[in-house]
C-alpha positions in Angstrom: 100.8 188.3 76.8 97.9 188.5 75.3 96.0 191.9 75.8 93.1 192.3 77.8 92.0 195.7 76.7 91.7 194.9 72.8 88.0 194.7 71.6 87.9 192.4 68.6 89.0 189.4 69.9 87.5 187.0 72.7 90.3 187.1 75.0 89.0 184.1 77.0 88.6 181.3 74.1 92.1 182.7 72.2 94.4 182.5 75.2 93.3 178.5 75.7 95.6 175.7 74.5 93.1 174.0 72.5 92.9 177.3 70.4 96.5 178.1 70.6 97.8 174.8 69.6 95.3 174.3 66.1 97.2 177.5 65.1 100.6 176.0 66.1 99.3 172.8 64.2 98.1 175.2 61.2 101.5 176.4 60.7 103.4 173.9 61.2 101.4 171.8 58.8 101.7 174.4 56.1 105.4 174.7 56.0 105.9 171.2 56.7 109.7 171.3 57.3 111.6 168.2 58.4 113.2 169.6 61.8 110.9 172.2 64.6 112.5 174.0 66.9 110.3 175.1 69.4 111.2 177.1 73.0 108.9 177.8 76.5 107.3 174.2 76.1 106.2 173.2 79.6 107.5 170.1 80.8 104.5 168.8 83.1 102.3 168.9 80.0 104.5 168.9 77.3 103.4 165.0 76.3 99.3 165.7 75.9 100.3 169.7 74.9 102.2 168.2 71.7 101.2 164.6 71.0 99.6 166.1 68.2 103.5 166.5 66.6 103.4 162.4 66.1 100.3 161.7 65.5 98.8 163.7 63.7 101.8 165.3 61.6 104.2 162.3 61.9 107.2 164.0 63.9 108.3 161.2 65.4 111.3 161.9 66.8 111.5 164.4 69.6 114.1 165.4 72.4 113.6 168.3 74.8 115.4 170.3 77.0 116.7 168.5 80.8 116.1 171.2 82.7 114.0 174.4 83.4 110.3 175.3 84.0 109.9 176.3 80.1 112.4 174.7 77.7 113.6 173.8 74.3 112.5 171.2 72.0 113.3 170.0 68.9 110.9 167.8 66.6 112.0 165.8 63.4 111.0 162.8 61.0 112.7 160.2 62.1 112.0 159.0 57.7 113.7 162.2 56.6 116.8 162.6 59.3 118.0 160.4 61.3 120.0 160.8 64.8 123.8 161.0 64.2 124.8 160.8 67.8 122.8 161.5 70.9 121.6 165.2 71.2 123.8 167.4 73.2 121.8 169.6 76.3 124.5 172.9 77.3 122.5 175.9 79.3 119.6 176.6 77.3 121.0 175.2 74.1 120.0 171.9 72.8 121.8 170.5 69.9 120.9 167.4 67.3 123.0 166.3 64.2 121.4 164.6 61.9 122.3 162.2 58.6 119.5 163.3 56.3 117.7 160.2 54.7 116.0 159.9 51.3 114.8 156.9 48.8 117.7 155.2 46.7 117.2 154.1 43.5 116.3 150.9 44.7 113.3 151.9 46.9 115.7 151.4 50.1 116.0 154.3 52.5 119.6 155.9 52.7 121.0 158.6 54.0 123.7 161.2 53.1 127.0 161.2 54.7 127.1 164.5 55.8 125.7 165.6 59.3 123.5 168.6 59.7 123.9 170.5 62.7 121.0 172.1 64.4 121.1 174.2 67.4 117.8 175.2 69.4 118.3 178.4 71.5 116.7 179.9 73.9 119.0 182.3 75.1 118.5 183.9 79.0 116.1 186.9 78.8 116.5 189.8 81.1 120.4 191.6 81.8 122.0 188.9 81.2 124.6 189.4 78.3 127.3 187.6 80.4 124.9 184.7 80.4 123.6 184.7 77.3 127.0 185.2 75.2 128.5 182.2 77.5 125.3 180.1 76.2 126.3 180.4 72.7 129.3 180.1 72.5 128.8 176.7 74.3 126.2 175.7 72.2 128.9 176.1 68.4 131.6 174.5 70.9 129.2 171.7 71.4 128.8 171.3 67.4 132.9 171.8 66.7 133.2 168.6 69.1 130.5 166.9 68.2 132.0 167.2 64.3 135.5 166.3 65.8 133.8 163.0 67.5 131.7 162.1 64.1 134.8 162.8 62.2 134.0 164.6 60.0 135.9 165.7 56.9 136.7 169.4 58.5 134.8 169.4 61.7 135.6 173.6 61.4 133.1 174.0 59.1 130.1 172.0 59.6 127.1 172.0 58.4 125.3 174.0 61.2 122.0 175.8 61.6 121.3 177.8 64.7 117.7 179.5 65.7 115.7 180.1 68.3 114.9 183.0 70.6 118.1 185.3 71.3 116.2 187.8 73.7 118.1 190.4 72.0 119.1 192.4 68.7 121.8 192.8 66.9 123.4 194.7 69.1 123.6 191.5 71.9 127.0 190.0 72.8 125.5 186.5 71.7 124.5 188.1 68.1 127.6 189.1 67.3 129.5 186.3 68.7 128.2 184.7 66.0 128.2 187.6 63.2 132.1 188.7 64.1 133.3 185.7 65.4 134.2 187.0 68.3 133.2 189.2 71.5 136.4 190.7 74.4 136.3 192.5 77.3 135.6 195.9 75.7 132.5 194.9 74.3 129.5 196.9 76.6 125.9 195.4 76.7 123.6 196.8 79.1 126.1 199.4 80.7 128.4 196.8 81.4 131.6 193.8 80.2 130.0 191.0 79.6 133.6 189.0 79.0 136.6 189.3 81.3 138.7 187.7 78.3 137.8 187.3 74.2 135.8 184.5 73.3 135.7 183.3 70.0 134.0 180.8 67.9 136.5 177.4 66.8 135.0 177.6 63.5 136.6 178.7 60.1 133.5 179.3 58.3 131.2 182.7 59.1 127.5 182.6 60.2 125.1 183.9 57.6 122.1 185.9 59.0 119.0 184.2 56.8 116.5 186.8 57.0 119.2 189.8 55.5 119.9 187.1 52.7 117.3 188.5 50.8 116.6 191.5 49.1 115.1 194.4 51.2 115.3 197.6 52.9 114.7 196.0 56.9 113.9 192.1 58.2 110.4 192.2 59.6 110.2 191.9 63.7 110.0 188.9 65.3 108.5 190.3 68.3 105.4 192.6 67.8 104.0 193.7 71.1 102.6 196.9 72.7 104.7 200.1 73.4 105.4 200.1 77.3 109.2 201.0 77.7 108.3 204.8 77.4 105.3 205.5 79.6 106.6 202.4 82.0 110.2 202.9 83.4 111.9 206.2 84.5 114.1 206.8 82.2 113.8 205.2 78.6 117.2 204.9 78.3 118.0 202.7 81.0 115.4 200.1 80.7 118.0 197.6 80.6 119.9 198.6 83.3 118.7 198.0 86.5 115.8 200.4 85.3 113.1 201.4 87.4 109.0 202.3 87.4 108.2 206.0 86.6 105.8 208.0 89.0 102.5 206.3 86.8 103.1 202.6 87.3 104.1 202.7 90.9 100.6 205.0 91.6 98.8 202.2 89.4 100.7 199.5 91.6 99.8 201.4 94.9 96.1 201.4 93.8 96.1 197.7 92.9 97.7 197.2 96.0 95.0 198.7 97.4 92.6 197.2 96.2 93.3 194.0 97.4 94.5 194.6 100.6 92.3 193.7 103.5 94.4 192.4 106.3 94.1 195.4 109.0 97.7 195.6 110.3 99.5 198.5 111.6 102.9 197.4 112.0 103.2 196.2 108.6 103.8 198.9 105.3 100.5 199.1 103.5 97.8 201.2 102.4 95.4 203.0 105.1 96.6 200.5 107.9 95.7 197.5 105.6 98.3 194.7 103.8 97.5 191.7 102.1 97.4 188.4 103.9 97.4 185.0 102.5 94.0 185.1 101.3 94.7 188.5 99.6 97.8 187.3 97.5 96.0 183.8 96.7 93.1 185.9 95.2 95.7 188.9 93.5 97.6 185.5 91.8 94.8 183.7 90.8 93.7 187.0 89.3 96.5 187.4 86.9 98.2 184.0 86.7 94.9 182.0 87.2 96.1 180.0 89.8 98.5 179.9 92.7 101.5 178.5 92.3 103.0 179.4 88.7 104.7 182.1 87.4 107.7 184.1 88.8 105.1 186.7 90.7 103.9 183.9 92.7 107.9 182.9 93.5 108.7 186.5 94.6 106.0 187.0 96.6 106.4 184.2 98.7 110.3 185.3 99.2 109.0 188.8 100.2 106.5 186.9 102.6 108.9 185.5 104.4 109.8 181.4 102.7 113.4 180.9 102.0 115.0 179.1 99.1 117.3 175.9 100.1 118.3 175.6 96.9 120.2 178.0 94.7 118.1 179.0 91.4 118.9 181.1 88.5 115.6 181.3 86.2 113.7 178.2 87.5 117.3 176.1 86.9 119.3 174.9 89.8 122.9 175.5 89.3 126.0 174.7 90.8 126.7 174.5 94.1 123.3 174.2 95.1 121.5 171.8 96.9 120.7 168.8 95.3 117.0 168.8 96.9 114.7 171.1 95.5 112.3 173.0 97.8 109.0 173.1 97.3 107.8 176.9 97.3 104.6 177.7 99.4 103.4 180.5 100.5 104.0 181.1 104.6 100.7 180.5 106.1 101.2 183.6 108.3 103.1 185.9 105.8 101.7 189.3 105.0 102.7 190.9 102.0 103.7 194.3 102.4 103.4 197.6 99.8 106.8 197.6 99.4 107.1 193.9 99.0 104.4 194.1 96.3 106.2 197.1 94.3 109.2 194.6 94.6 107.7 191.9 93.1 106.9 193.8 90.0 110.4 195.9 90.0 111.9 192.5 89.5 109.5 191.7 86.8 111.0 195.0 85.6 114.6 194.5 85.9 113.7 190.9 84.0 112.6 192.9 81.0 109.0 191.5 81.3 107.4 194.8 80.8 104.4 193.1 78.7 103.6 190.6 81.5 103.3 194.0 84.1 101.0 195.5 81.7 99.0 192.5 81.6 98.6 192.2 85.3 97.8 196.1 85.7 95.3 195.5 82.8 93.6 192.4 84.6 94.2 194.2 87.9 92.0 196.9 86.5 94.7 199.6 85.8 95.2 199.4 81.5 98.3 201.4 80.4 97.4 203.8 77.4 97.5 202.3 74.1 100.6 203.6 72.2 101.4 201.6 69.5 103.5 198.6 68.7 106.8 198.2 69.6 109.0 195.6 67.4 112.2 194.0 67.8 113.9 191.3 66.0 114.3 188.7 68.9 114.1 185.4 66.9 117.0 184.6 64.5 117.9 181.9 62.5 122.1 181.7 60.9 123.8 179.3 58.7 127.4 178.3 58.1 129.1 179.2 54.6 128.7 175.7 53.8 124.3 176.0 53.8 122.5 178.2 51.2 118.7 179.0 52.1 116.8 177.9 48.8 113.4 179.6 50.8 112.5 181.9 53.7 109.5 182.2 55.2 108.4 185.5 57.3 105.5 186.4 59.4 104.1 189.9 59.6 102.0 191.0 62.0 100.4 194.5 62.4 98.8 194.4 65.6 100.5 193.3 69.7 100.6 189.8 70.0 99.5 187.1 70.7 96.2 187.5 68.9 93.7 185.5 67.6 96.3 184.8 64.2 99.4 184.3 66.2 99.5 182.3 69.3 102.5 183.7 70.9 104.4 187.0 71.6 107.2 185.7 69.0 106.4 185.3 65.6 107.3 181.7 64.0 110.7 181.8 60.8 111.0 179.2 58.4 113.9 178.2 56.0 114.8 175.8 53.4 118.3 174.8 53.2 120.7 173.1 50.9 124.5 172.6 51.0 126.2 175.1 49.2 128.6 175.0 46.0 131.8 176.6 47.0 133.9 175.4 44.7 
């Protein structure tokens, strides 16, 4: 979330796509790798948001994510790696294997025999260890079968990259799944099991973390943002579980409340007799999402107004057992949205660990949390099987929150060069 309060950028050109996606383009044509993994593209514009991938920078082979408001996608030269078998979609994993192609000696193009393995995460955000060690351990499962079905020489230790957005440190069930090769029932993330019974990787080879491959004290953050989880939530130490807004933020929510709030209605929980009515929460989500309609505010809200769900959703993804209609979400025409049903739209936000996106709405909603520093967590990983070697590794520092007008998202972009290793 870019921040509203800062005073040397233009908040208003730097947040558009246009802007956003020449610096996307920048990087991308700088490093110039063969295969981009990408996560939170936006399928309803994802063809005009990225045509510039084929034709301006020649990545003509895509395949994104099936499902999901905001998904992963993966980008390669079709002249430099070609498809070994169709790409593999598990819960917010999306694998491709690939036969790397090069000129023979003749001028022909040929490729290798040996499939590279690449597997695009964008693990479930939020207290959700359960969820997000279950994705991963899909997503190696998916390469060990896919190896088995290739047949490959030992489908155990395949030539497999993983990266993309883990939504946690090292200290996530998914991150060490893939460091120790293995996560049971003792294992504790956010105050609770997230495994009735151990799961394990099928593989025989370990997973190298790229960025502690090289020589230095610390890997730089992935995610550089503002400091929010002390001066936001109760108690620090449970921001994770089920945490909830200290004194401040719900007297800053109250008074935003207030401030939009003009539906007299003395039945209803408000401010000085007053709650917001349709027009109210149209105006209060235009404000801070610029229109109606997107973003999970806009979802909770209409639940608290009174519209009910048909269909079972977990994170904008139907799932089992749910109706195979999706509803369309409006907001009741006769709803009133209530103080409490406001605070609750934004303790879910909470208890969803999007503490930047509240701080952005009290910022546009004219109540800015005090500035009090950055706050930096490696979120964003990239491992390797034995059988790769990074020949290069590409960083990128940042020393204020962003985005910004360098860096045109929260997450800061990791680059590698790979080749097979020598283990003999």
């Amino acid at each position: 979330m870019y921040d509203p309060t800062q005073p040397y950028y233009d908040i208003d050109l730097i947040s558009t796509w246009n802007y956003r996606r020449d610096l996307i383009k920048h990087k991308i044509k700088t490093l110039n790798p063969d295969v981009v993994c990408m996560q939170e593209v936006s399928p309803i514009s994802f063809e005009t948001d990225f045509a510039f991938m084929r034709e301006e920078l020649g990545y003509d082979g895509v395949e994104m994510f099936k499902r999901g408001r905001f998904r992963p996608a993966t980008f390669w030269r079709s002249s430099k790696c070609k498809l070994a078998s169709p790409p593999v979609h598990k819960d917010r994993t999306l694998l491709t294997c690939f036969y790397l192609q090069s000129d023979g000696d003749d001028g022909r193009n040929v490729h290798s025999n040996r499939v590279w393995h690449v597997l695009n995460c964008h693990l479930q955000a939020g207290p959700q260890g359960s969820r997000r060690l279950r994705q991963m351990d899909e997503g190696v499962q998916a390469s060990f079968k896919m190896a088995k079905k290739l047949k490959e020489e030992n489908p155990r230790n395949p030539l497999l990259i993983v990266c993309g957005d883990f939504n946690g440190g090292s200290e996530c069930g998914a991150v060490r799944y893939l460091e120790d090769g293995c996560v049971g029932p003792s294992f504790i993330e956010d105050g609770e099991p997230i495994t009735s019974r151990e799961k394990s990787f099928p593989l025989s080879t370990r997973f190298h973390d790229i960025a502690t491959m090289v020589s230095r004290s610390e890997p730089p953050p992935t995610l550089v943002v503002a400091e929010l989880i002390s001066q936001m939530v109760k108690d620090s130490a449970s921001a994770y579980e089920m945490p909830e807004f200290c004194h401040d933020v719900i007297f800053r929510l109250t008074q935003c409340y207030k401030k939009y709030a003009t539906c007299q209605d003395d039945h209803e929980e408000g401010v000085d007799g007053k709650v917001m009515g349709i027009g109210d929460v149209e105006k209060w989500l235009t404000d801070i999402n610029k229109q109606v309609g997107r973003g999970s505010e806009f979802r909770a809200a209409a639940r608290e107004m009174g519209w009910i769900d048909s269909v079972k959703v977990e994170d904008g993804e139907e799932i089992k057992g749910g109706s195979t209609e999706k509803s369309v979400i409006v907001l009741p025409r006769d709803g009133k949205l209530s103080l409490t049903g406001f605070l609750n739209v934004y303790t879910g936000e909470l208890r969803g660990g999007k503490f930047w996106g509240i701080a952005y709405d009290l910022s546009i909603m004219g109540q800015p949390l005090p500035s009090l520093g950055q706050f930096g967590a490696r979120f964003d990983r990239m491992y390797c099987t034995e059988q790769l070697i990074p020949t290069a590794i590409v960083d990128t520092i940042a020393t204020i929150s962003c985005p910004n007008d360098k860096e045109p998202s929260d997450h800061l972009p990791i680059a590698a060069n790979f080749a097979i290793a020598d283990i003999n």
